[in-house]
LOMARMAR-879715 format. One record per residue (C-alpha): residue in one letter; y, z, x. Coordinates in steps of 0.2 Angstrom, whole numbers, plus 5000, padded with zeros to 4 digits. Layout:
N
AYZX
...
This chain:
624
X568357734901
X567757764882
X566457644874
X567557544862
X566057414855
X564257444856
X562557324851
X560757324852
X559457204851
X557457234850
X557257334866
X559057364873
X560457414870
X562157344878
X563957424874
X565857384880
X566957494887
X569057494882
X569357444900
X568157274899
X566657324906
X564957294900
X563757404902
X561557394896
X560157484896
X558157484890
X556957334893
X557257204903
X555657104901
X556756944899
X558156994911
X559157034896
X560157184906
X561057064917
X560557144933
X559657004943
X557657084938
X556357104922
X556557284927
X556557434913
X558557524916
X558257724907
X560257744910
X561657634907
X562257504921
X563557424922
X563457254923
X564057194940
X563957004941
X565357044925
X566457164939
X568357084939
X568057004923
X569057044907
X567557084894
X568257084874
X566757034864
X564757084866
X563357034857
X561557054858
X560056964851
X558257014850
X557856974872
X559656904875
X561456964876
X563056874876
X564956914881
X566456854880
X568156864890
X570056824883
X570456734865
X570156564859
X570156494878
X569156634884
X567556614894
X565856634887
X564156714898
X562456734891
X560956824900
X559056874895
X557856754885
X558156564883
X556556504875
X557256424861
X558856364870
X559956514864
X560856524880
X561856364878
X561156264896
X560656134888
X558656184890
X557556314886
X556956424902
X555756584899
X557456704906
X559156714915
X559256864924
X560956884928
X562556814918
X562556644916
X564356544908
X564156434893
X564956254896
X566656244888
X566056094875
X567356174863
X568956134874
X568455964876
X568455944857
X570256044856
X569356194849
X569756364851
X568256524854
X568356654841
X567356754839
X565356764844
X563956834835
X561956864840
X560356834829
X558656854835
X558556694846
X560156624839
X561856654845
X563356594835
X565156554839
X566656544826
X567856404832
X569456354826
X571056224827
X572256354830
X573256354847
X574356514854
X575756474863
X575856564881
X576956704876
X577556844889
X576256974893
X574656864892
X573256904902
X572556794913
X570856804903
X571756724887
X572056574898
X570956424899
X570756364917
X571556184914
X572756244903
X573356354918
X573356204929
X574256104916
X575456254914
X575756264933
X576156094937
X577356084924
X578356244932
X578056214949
X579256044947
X580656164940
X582156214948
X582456354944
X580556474950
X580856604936
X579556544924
X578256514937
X578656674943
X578356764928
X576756654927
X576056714941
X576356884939
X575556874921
X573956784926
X573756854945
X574557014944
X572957134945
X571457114955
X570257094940
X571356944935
X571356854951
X569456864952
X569256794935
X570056654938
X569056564952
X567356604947
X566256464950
X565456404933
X563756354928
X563056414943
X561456564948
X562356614967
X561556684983
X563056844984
X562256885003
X562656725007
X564156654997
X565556734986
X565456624970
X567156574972
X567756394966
X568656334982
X569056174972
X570156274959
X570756394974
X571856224981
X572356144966
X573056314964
X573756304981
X574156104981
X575356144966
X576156314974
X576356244991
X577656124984
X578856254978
X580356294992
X581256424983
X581656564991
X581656674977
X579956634972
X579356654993
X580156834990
X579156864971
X577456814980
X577856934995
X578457084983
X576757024971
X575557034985
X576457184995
X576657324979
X575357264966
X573957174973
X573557234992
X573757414987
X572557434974
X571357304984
X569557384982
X568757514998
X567457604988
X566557454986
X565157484971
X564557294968
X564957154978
X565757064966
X567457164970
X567457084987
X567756924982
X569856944981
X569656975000
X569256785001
X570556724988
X572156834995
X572156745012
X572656585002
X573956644996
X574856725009
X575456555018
X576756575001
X577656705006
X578156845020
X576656865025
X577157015040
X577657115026
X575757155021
X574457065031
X574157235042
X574257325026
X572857205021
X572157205037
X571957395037
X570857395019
X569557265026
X569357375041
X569257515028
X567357435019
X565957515021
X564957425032
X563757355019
X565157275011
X566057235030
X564357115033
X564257035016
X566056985018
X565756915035
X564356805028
X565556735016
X566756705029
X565356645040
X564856505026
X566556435021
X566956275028
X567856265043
X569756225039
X569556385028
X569056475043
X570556405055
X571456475041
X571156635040
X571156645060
X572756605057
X573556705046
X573156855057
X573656765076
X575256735066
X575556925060
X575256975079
X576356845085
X578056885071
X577557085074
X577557065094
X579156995091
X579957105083
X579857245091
X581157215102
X582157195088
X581757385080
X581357485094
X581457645081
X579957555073
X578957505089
X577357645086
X577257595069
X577357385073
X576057425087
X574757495076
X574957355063
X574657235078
X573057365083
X572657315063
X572757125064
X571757135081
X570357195074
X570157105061
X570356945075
X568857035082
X567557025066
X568456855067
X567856825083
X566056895081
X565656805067
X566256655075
X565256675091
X563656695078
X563956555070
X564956455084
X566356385067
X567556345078
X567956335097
X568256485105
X570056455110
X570456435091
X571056615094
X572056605108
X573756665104
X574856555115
X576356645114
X575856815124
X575856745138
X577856735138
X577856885124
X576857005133
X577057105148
X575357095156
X575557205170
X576257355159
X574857295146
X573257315160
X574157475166
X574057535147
X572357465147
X571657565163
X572457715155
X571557685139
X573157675128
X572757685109
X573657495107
X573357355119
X572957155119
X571857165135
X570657265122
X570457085113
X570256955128
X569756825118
X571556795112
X572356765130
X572256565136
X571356545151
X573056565162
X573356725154
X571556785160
X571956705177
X573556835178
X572356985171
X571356945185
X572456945198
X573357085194
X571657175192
X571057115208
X572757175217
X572657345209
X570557375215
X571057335233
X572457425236
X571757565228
X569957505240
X571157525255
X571957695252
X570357755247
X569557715263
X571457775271
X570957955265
X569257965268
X569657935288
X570858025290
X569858195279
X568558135291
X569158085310
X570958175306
X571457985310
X571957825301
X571357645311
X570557535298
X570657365296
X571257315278
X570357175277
X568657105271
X568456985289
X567256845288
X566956745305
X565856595302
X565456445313
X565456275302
X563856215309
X562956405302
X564256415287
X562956495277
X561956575288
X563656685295
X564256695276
X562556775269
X562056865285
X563656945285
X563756995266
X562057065269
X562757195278
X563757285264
X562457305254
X562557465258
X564257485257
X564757375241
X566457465239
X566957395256
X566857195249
X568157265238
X569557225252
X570657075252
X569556955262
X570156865278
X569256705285
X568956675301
X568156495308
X567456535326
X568356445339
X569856385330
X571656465327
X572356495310
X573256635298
X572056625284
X573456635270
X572456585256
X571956395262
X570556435273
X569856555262
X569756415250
X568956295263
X567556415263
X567156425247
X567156235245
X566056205260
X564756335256
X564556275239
X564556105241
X562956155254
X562056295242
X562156155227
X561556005238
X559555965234
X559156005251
X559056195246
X558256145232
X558956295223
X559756205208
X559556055196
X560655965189
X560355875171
X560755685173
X561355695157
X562355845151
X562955855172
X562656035169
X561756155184
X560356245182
X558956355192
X557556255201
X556056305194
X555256265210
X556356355223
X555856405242
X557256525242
X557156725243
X557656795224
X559056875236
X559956715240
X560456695221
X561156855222
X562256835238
X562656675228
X563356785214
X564056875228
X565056715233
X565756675218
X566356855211
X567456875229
X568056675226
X568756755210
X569156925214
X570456835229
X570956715217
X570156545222
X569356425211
X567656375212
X566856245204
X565256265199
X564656185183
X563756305175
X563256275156
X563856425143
X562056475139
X562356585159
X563856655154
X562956725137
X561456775146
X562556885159
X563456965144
X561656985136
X561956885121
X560556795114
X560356615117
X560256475104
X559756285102
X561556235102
X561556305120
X560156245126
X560556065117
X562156075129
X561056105144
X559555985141
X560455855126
X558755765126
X557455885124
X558355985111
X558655805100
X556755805103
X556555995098
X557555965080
X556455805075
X554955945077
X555856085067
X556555945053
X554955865049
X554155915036
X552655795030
X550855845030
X550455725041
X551655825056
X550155835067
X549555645067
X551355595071
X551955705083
X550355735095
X551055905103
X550056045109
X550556195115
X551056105135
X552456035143
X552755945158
X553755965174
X554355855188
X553755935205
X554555855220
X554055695211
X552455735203
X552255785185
X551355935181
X550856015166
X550956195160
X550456295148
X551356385135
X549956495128
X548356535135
X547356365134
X549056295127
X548456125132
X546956115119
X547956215105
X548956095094
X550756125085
X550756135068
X551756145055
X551556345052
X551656375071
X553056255077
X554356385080
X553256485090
X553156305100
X555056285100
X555356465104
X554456465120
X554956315126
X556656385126
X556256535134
X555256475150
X556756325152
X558456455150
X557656615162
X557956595177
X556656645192
C-alpha cells in the first residue's frame, strides 16, 4: 500500500492509504488518533475501529480528524476534540477516542455527501442534489444503507435472480464490503464483549433474501461464499475488527449449499489465534439466543449431509471425515461456551440422526483405538439413547476383556483355568444393605474384579438372575439408602431434588459404596433412579458451580440470594438485617452458624455482599 492522501492538524498527523486505510500519528491529548486513549503514537497506526471499512476522504482539524467512506451516500466518522460540537453528536464533549459516525441528516433531506473539509474546531461538508444511478461495478461503500434495502427489495420480488445476483456480488463480494455494511451506528462499543454488528440490518437483509427460491441464485450464493469470501476469510488476525464477518457469514449460509464450504469455514475459525478464538466466543456468547440455535445449527447440519454422503463417494470418504472432524470441533467451542453461559439446553446439540447414521460399535472401536476422526470424541452430540448404546457396548467390551484377563493370569499362575465369570452377590432381603456393602467391601482391594458381569443371588429363593433380579436389587437398596431413616440425604420440598445430609451418622465410606452401587447399576445396564440435581454431576466433572445451579437445588434460597445481589440502595443494611450466619434445621431444632469467624456479629454490606453470597454456596453445594 502507498499513501495516496495525507493531513495534519496542530499536533498530528493523519494520512490515507490507496487501499482505504487510515493511518495517525503524534499527540493524542484529545483522542485525536482514533485509537481508544489520549496517548502520544511516535509511529504510524493504523486505525483499527476503521478495519473493513472503505476510506476515500480524510481531514483533520487542529485536535480532531474526520473520514469518510464511498461518494455522495457514503458514511462519515469523526474522532479527537468535540468542545465546540465539531464532531456532529449533537453536543459538545471534551474527546471521542475512537471513530465515531455522523448522523446521516443529509439523506433525510435527499442530499448527497461530497466532499469534507477540516478547520480548526470546524468541519465542513459540500452537499449536493445530484443522485448516481447504481451502475455495475459499485462498491458497496458507494451505497447508502436504505437505498440497499430499497434496491433489494425491489429485486428479490423478480423472476428472474440475475439482477440481485449481480447486487450482491457488487456489494458483498469481498470481506471489507460485508463488514461495512452492518456496522452499528452512532454507537461507542465494548469489542470484548460485543462485535458492533447491526443484527436489525443483518435480518432485513436476510427477511428479503430468504424469499427468493431460485435455484440459480441458491447456486450464485454457494459459488460467492465458496470461491470469494470463505477463502480470503482473515487468520492473521491484527485488530479485532476483522472478526466481525465470522458473525455475519453464518446468516447467510441457510441461502445456499452450505456442505460445500461450512468445513472450509469451519477450518479458518479453528485456525485464530487464540486471542482472537476467545473474543469471538464472547460475541457468540452475547448474541441472543435464536442466533445461537442458529449457528448450532448450521454446523449439526453439515455433519449430518457430510455423514451421509459418504456412502455415496466412498473415493472421498477420508477427506468427508475430516470435514466432519472440522464441524465437530467447532460444535465443541459451541458447546463450551454454552456450558459457560448455559444459552441453550444442552441437548440443543444432539444430532438425532447418528443414531441410525452411525455405526456405534465400529465408531467406539475407532475410539478405543484413538482414530484421528470419530463422534464418540464429541458425546455431547449423541441423544441420551445413543449414550445408553456407548455404554453398553463399553460395559460388554470391559468385562470380557475383565474375564480373559483373569483367564490368563490363572492359568500363567495355577497352569489351570476355574474361575467363575461373574460378579456374584448373595443378599438376604431382611440385611439387603448390610450383604450388599459388606460384600462390596471386600474388593477394595481387588477393584478390577467388580468389573465382571454381576449375578444376584437372594438367599433362600430359586432364580436365573437374567437381568430382573439384578434390578430388584438396585431398586430395593435405594429405595432403603434414600429413606430419612439413614439420614444420609435430604430432599428439597420444593425443587424434589436430593442432596447430602449435613447432619449424617453414616461412615464417609458408605457414600462411597453408594457410588459404588450406582456405577455397577449402570455398568450392567440397569436404571436407577436417583434424583440428583446437575450441580453433582458438574462437581464430579470438576466444573465450577453457579447460582443458576444452585437456584435449581434450593429455588428459594437463591430468589432470596438475587434480592441481596440486585439491591443496590444505600440503605441495604437497614432493610436486609443479614450478618454473616445462617440457620439450619437439625432433627427439628434450628441452629445457627457461622460463616466467618464471629460471622454472627459482622453485618453484610453492600461492599461485602458477594463474600456473603459466595459462601453460602459454598458450605450448602460440598458435600461432607
Amino acid at each position: 500500500a502507498v499513501v495516496s492522501t495525507q493531513s495534519t492538524g496542530e499536533h498530528h498527523t493523519v494520512v490515507l492509504t490507496n487501499t482505504g486505510a487510515v493511518f495517525t500519528w503524534g499527540d493524542g491529548n484529545y483522542g485525536q488518533l482514533g485509537h481508544g486513549n489520549c496517548n502520544q503514537q511516535i509511529v504510524p497506526r493504523q486505525v483499527s475501529e476503521l478495519m473493513g471499512v472503505q476510506i476515500e476522504m480524510i481531514g483533520a482539524g487542529d485536535n480532531h480528524t474526520i473520514a469518510k467512506s464511498g461518494g455522495e451516500h457514503a458514511r462519515l466518522w469523526g474522532w479527537g476534540s468535540c468542545a465546540s460540537g465539531q464532531l456532529g453528536i449533537g453536543r459538545v464533549m471534551h474527546c471521542i477516542q475512537t471513530p465515531n459516525q455522523f448522523q446521516d441528516i443529509w439523506s433525510e433531506a435527499e442530499l448527497h455527501l461530497g466532499d469534507v473539509y477540516c478547520g480548526g474546531d470546524e468541519t465542513f461538508l459540500r452537499l449536493s442534489k445530484q443522485e448516481r444511478s447504481l451502475a455495475p461495478g459499485v462498491r458497496a461503500s458507494n451505497i447508502s444503507e436504505e437505498r440497499f434495502f430499497s434496491t433489494l427489495e425491489d429485486l428479490a420480488q423478480l423472476d428472474d435472480p440475475t439482477q440481485l445476483i449481480n447486487l450482491l456480488t457488487q456489494t458483498m463480494g469481498t470481506v471489507s464490503n460485508i463488514n461495512s455494511l452492518f456496522i452499528c451506528p452512532f454507537k461507542h462499543i465494548n469489542l470484548s464483549l460485543t462485535s458492533g454488528i447491526e443484527m436489525s440490518s443483518l435480518r432485513k437483509v436476510m427477511s428479503q433474501l430468504k424469499k427468493v427460491k431460485h435455484t440459480t441464485y441458491h447456486k450464485a450464493m454457494s459459488d460467492l461464499l465458496k470461491d470469494k469470501i470463505i477463502p480470503n476469510l482473515p487468520r492473521d488476525i491484527i485488530t479485532t475488527e476483522q472478526l466481525r464477518v465470522y458473525c455475519i457469514l453464518p446468516e447467510f449460509f441457510p441461502l445456499s449449499y452450505p456442505t460445500d464450504f461450512v468445513p472450509q469455514f469451519s477450518a479458518a475459525i479453528l485456525d485464530l489465534p487464540e486471542q482472537a478464538l476467545r473474543t469471538l466466543s464472547s460475541w457468540f456468547a452475547n448474541y441472543e439466543v435464536s442466533y445461537f440455535e442458529a449457528l448450532i445449527s448450521v454446523f449439526k447440519k453439515s455433519v449430518y449431509k457430510s455423514l451421509v454422503n459418504r456412502f455415496h463417494d466412498l473415493t472421498k470418504n477420508n477427506n468427508r471425515l475430516r470435514n466432519i472432524d472440522k464441524c465437530l470441533k467447532v460444535l465443541a467451542l459451541l458447546n463450551d461456551i454454552n456450558a459457560s453461559h448455559e444459552i441453550v439446553p444442552y441437548n440443543s446439540f444432539y444430532i438425532h440422526e447418528l443414531t441410525d447414521q452411525l455405526d456405534l460399535e465400529e465408531d467406539y472401536r475407532n475410539w478405543i483405538e484413538d482414530r484421528e476422526v470419530v463422534f464418540c470424541k464429541y458425546p455431547f452430540v449423541f441423544t441420551s439413547g445413543a449414550k445408553a448404546k456407548l455404554l453398553t457396548i463399553d460395559a460388554n467390551q470391559q468385562m470380557m476383556k475383565t474375564v480373559q484377563s483373569i483367564a490368563v493370569n490363572q492359568f500363567l499362575t495355577q497352569g489351570e483355568i476355574n474361575i467363575n465369570p461373574f460378579l456374584e452377590l448373595t443378599v438376604r432381603r431382611d440385611n439387603l444393605i448390610g450383604d450388599t456393602l459388606g460384600q462390596l467391601q471386600m474388593y477394595e482391594t481387588r477393584p478390577y474384579l467388580l468389573k465382571k458381569p454381576l449375578k444376584v443371588i437372594f438367599k433362600g429363593e430359586e432364580g436365573y438372575d437374567a437381568g430382573g433380579v439384578k434390578k430388584e436389587l438396585f431398586l430395593l437398596l435405594m429405595k432403603e439408602l434414600l429413606s430419612p431413616c439413614y439420614g444420609m440425604f435430604i430432599v428439597d420440598p420444593e425443587s424434589r431434588f436430593l442432596w447430602f445430609s449435613e447432619y449424617s451418622f453414616e461412615h464417609t465410606n458408605n457414600y462411597h459404596l453408594i457410588g459404588v452401587l450406582c456405577g455397577l447399576a449402570i455398568y450392567n445396564s440397569t436404571i436407577v433412579d436417583i434424583n440428583f440435581p446437575p450441580a453433582l454431576y458438574k462437581k464430579l466433572l470438576k466444573k465450577s458451580v453457579t447460582l443458576n445451579d444452585f437456584a435449581k437445588l434450593y429455588p428459594g434460597r437463591a430468589d432470596s440470594l438475587r434480592q441481596l445481589l440486585a439491591y443496590n440502595e444505600p440503605d441495604f443494611e437497614e432493610v436486609m438485617c443479614l450478618c454473616f450466619s445462617v440457620t439450619r434445621d437439625l432433627f427439628g431444632q434450628v441452629e445457627e452458624v457461622d460463616l466467618i469467624e464471629n460471622g454472627s456479629e459482622t453485618p453484610v454490606t453492600l461492599e461485602n455482599r458477594l463474600h456473603t453470597s459466595m459462601l453460602t454456596l459454598i458450605i450448602i453445594l460440598i458435600p461432607p
